[in-house]
Backbone bond lengths (Angstrom), bond angles and torsions (degrees), N, CA, C in turn:
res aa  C-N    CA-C-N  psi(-1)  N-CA   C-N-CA  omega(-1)  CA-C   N-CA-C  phi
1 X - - - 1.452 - - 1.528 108.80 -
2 X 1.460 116.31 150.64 1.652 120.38 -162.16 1.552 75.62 -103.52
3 X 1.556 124.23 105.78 1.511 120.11 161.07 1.614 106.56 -78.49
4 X 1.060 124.07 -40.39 1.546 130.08 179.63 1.648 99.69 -36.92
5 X 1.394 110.37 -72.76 1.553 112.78 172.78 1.323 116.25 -62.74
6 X 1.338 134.40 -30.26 1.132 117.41 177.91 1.472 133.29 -52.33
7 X 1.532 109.80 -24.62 1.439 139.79 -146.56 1.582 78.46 -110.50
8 X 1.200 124.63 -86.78 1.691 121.43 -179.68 1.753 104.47 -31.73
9 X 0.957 139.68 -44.48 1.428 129.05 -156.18 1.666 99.84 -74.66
10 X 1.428 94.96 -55.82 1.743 107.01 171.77 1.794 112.53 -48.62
11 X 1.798 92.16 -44.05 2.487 65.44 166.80 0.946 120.63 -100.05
12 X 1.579 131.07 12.78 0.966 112.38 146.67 1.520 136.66 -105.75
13 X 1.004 98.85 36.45 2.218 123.07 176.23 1.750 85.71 -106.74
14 X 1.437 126.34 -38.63 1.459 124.12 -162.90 1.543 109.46 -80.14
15 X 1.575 85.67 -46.87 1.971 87.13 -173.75 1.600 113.38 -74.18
16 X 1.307 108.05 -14.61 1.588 125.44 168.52 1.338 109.90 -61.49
17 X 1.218 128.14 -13.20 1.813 128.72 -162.64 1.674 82.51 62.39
18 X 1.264 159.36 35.35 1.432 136.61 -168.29 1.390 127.71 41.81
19 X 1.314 99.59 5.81 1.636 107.09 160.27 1.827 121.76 -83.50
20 X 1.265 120.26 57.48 1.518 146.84 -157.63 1.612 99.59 -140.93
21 X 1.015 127.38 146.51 1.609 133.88 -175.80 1.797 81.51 -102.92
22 X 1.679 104.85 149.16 1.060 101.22 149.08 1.582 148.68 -65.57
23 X 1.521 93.16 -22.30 1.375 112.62 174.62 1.708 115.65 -79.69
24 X 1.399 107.66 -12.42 1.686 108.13 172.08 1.469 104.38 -85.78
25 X 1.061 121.68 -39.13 1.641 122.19 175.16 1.618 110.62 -60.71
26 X 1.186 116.47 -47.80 1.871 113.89 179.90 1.397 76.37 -76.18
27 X 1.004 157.17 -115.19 1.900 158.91 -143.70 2.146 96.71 -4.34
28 X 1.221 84.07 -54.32 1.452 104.36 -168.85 1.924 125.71 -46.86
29 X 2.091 90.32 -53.97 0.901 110.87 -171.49 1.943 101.82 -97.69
30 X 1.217 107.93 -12.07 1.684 104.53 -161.69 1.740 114.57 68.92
31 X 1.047 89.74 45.62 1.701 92.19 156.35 1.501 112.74 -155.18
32 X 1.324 106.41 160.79 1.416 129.37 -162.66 1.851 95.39 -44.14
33 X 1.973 109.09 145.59 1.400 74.19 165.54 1.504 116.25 -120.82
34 X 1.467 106.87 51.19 1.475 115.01 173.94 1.318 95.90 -85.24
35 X 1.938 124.09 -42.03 0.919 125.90 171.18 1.670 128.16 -33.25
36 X 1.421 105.82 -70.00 1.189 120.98 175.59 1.872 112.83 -48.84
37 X 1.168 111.29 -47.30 1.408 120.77 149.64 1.759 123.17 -30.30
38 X 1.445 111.59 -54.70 1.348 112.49 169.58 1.026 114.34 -76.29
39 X 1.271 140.21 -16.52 1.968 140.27 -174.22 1.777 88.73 -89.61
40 X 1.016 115.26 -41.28 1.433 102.08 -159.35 1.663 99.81 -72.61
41 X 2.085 111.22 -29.74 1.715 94.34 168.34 1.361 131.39 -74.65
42 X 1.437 103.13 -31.33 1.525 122.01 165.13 1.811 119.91 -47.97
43 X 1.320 117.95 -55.05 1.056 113.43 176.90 1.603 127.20 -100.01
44 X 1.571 106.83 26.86 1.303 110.76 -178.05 1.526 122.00 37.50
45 X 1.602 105.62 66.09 1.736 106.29 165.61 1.324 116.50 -44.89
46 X 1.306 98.98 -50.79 1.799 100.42 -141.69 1.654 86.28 -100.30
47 X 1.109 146.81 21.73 1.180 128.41 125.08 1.177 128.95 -68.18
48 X 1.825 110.88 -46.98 1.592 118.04 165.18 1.493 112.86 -24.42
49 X 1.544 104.48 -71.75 1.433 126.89 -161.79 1.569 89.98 -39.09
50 X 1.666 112.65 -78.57 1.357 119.24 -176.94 1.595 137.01 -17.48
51 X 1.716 80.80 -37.95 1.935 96.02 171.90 1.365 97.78 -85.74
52 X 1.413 121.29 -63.55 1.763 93.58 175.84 0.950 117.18 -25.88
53 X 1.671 135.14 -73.17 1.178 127.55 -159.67 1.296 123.36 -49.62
54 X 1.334 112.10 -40.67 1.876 116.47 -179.39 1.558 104.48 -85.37
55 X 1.677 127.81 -11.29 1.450 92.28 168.36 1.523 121.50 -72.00
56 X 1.342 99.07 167.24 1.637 123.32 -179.55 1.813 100.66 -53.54
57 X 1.377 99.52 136.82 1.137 113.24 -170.74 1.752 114.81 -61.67
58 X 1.380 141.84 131.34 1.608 117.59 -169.97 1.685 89.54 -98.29
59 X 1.164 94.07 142.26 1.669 113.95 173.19 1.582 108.75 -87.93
60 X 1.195 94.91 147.35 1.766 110.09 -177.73 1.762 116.26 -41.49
61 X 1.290 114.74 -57.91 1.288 140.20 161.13 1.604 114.39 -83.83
62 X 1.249 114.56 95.48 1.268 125.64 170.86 1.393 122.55 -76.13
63 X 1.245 140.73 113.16 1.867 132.65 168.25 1.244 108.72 -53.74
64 X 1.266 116.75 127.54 1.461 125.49 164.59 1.632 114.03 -79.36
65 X 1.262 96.36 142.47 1.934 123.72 171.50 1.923 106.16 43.07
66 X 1.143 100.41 -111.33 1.281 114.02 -174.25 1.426 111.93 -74.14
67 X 1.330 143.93 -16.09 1.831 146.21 174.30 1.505 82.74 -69.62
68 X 1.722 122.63 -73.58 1.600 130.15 -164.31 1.985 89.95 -38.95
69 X 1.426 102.65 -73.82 1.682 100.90 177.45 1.810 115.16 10.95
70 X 1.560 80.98 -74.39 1.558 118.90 -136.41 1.716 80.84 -71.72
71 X 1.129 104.68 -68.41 1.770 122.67 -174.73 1.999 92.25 -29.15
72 X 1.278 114.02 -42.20 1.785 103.85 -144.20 1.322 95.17 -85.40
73 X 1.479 104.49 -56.78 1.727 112.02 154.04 1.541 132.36 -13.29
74 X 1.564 113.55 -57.67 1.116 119.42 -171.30 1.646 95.86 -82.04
75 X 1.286 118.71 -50.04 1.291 115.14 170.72 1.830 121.39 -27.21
76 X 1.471 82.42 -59.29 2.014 94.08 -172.33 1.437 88.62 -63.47
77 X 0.934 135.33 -49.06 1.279 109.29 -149.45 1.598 118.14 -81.04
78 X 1.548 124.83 -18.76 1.282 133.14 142.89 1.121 123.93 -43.36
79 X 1.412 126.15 -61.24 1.552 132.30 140.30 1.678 89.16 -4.33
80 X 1.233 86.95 -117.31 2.186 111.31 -163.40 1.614 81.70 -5.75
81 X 1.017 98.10 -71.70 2.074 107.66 -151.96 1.365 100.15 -37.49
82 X 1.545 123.96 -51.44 1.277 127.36 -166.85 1.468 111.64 -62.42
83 X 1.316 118.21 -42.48 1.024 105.03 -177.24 1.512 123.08 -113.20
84 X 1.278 94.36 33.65 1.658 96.01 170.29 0.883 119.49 79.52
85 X 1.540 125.86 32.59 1.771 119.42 -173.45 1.791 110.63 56.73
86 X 0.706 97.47 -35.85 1.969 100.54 -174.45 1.565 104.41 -75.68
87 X 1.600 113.71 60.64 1.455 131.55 168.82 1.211 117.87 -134.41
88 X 1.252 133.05 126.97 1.456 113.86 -174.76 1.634 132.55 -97.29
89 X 1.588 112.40 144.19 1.651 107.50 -161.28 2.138 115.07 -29.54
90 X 1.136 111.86 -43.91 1.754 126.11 153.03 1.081 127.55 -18.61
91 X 1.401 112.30 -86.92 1.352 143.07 138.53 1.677 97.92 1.71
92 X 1.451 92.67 -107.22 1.478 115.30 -164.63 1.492 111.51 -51.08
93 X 1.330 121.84 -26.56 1.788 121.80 173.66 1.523 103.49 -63.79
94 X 1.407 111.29 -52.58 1.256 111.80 -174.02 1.834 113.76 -56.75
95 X 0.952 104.99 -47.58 1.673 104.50 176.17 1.204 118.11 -71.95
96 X 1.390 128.64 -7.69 1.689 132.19 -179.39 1.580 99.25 -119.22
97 X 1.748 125.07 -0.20 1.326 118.01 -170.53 1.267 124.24 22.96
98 X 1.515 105.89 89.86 1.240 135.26 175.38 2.020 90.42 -153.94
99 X 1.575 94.64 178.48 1.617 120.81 156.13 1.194 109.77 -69.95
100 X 1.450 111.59 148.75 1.660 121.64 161.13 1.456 107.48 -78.90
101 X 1.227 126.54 -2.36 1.430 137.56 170.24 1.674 93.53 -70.04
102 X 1.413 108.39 -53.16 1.499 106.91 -167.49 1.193 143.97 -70.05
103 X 1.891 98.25 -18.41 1.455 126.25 -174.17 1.704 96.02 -76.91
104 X 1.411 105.67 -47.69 1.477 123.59 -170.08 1.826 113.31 -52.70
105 X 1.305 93.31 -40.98 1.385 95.00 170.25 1.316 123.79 -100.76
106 X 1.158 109.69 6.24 1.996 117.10 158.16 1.506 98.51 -79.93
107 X 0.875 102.80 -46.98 1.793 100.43 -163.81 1.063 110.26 -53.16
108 X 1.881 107.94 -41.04 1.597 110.03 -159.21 2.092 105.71 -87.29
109 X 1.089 91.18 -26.63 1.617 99.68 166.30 1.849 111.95 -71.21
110 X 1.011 96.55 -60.97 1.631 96.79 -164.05 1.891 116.83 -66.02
111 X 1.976 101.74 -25.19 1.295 116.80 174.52 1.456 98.60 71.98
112 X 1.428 106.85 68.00 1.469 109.41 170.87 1.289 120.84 -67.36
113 X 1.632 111.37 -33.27 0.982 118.56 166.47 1.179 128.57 -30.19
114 X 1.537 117.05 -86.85 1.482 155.68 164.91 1.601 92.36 -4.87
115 X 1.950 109.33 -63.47 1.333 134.15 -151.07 1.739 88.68 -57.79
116 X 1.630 104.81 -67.53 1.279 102.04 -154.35 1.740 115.28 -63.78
117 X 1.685 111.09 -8.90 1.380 108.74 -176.08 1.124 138.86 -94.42
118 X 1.925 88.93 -3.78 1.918 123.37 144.58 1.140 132.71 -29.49
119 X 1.243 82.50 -43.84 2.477 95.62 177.29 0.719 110.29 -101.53
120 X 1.412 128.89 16.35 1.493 112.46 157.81 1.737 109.66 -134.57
121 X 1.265 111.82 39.16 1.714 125.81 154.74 1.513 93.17 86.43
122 X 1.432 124.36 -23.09 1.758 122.20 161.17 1.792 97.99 -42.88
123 X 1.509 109.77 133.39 1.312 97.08 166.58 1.487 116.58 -114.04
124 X 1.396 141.77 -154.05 1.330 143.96 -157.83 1.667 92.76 -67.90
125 X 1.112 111.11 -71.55 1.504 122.93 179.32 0.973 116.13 -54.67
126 X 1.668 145.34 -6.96 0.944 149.32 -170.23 1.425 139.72 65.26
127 X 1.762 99.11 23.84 1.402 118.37 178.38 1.361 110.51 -99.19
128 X 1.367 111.02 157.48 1.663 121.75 -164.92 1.566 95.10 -105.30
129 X 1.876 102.87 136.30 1.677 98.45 -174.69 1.333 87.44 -106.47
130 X 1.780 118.99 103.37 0.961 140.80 132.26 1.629 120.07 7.81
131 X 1.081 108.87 -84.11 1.634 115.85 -178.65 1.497 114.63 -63.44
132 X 1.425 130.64 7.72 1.347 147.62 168.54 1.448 112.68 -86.91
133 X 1.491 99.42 -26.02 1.708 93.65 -179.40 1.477 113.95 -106.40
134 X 1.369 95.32 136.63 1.557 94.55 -172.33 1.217 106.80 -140.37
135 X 1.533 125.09 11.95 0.925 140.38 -174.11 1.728 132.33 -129.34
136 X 1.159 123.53 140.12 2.393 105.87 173.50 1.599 89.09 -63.73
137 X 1.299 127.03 -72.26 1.016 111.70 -156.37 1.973 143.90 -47.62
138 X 1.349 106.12 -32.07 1.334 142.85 113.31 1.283 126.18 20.27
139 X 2.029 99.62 -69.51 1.114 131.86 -173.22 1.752 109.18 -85.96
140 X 0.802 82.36 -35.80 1.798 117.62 -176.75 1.185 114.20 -67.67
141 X 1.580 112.47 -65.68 1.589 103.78 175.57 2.103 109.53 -63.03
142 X 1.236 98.93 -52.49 1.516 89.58 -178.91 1.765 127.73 -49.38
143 X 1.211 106.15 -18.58 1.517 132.64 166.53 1.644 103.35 -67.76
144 X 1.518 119.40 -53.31 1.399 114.83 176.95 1.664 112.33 -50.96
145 X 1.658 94.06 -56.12 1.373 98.03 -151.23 2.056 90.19 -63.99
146 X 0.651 131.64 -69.40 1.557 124.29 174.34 1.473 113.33 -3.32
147 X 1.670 101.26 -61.95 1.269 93.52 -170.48 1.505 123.36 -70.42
148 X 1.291 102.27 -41.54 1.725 109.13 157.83 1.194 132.96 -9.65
149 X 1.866 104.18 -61.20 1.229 135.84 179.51 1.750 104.49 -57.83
150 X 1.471 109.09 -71.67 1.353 123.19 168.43 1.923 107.04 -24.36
151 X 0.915 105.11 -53.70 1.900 116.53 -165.23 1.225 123.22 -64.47
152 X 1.702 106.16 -26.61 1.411 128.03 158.47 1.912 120.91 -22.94
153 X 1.104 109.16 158.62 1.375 112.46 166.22 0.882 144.07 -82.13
154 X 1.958 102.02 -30.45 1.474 108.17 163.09 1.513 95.75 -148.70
155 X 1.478 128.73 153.64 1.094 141.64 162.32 1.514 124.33 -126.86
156 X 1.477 124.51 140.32 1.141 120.75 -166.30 1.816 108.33 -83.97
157 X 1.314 124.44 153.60 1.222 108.92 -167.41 1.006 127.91 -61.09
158 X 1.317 114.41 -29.45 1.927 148.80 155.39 1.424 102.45 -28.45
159 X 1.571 105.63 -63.58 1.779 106.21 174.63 1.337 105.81 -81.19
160 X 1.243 151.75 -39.34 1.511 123.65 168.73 1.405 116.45 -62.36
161 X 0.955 125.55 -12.73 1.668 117.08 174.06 1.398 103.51 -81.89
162 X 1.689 131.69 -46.46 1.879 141.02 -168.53 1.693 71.25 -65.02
163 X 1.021 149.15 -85.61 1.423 135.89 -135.22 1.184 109.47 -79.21
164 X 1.526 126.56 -25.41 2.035 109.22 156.84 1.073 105.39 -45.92
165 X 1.484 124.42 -67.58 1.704 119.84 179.54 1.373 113.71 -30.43
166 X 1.290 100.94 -68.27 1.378 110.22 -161.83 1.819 109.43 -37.82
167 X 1.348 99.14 -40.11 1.889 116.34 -175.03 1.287 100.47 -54.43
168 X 1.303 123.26 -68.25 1.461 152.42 -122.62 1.811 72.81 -98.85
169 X 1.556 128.69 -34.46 1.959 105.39 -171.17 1.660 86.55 -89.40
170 X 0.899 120.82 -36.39 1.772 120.83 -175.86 1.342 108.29 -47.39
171 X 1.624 110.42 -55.03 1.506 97.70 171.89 1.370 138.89 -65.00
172 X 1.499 116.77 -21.44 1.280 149.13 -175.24 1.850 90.37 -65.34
173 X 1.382 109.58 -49.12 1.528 115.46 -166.23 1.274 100.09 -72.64
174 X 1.378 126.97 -50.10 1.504 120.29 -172.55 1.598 99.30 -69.80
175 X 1.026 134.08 -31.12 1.593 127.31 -172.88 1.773 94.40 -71.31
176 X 0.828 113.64 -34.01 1.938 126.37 -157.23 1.759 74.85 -79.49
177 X 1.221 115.64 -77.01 1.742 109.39 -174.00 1.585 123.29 -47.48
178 X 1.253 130.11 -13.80 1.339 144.73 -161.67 1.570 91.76 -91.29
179 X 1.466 104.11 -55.45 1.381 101.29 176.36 1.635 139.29 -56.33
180 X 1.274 84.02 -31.82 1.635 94.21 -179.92 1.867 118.26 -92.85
181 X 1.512 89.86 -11.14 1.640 96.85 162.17 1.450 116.99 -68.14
182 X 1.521 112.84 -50.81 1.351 118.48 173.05 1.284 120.57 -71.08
183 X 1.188 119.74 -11.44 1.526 115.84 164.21 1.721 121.58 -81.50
184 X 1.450 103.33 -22.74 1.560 118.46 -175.35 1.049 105.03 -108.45
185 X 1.482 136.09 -13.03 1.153 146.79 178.52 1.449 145.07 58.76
186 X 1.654 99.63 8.63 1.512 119.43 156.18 1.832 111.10 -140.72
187 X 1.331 86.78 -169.32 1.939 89.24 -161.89 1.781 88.46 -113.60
188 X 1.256 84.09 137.08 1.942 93.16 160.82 0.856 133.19 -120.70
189 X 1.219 131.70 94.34 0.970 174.75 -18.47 1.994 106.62 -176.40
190 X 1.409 101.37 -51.53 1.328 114.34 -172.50 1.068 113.81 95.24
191 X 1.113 135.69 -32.92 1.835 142.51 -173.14 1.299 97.08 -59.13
């Protein structure tokens, strides 16, 4: 096998966007272009190409080592926030260009979790501050965001255990609010 050409034919099917005939590349290189035809099934071009196309765009000025780090990091983790945790490690590597190895271990260091279950009256520990709710709806959204969490694809056991709590203080809150409706004798509403 001509690896020398094999390797040339392949960048130039790549640097082509794959807009290159196969027969201009064997023309090019002097080899058959049924050949060039079989390297391009053998070594999966047009998947290559495909990943070119979907990686993250490189900017003129690149951050070096640990700034890039910091930059992709802070990125993902706006990401996560934005969309509610309900993104997946994949997903979210690919849009902050990094590994899903890498997102996975930001999360589990930084406690994205924890972070994102802050804004919605879940606290670090995963207890509900009671005297914050004064409202169904209130009750309601923190009930969503749980379940959200729950609906996910994967959860670490760390986060399926903060969100039993989390259930088990939610209900505690709606029982705690039930009570004080019937003692005051209507619901408020919040509106």
């Amino acid at each position: 096998m001509k690896r020398k050409e094999k390797s040339q034919a392949e960048k130039m099917f790549l640097k082509a966007n794959g807009k290159i005939t196969l027969r201009a590349i064997a023309k090019e290189l002097k080899v058959h272009s049924m050949t060039v035809g079989r390297w391009k099934k053998e070594d999966k071009w047009a998947d290559k190409l495909k990943n070119m196309k979907e990686a993250p765009p490189k900017t003129a000025v690149r951050p070096r080592g640990s700034v890039r780090k910091k930059v992709a990091r802070n990125k993902a983790l706006e990401i996560y926030m934005t969309a509610g945790g309900n993104i997946t490690n994949k997903d979210l590597a690919k849009r902050a260009g990094v590994s899903a190895a890498t997102i996975s271990k930001w999360k589990e260091m930084d406690r994205w979790e924890q972070e994102l279950m802050k804004g919605t009256s879940v606290g670090q520990e995963g207890e509900v501050d009671i005297g914050e709710l004064v409202a169904p709806d209130q009750i309601v959204q923190i009930n969503r965001r749980i379940d959200n969490l729950l609906s996910r694809e994967y959860l670490t056991a760390s986060e399926v255990a903060d969100l039993a709590i989390a259930k088990s203080d939610l209900l505690e809150a709606i029982l705690t609010y039930m009570d004080i409706v019937r003692e005051v004798g209507e619901i408020e509403t919040g509106s």
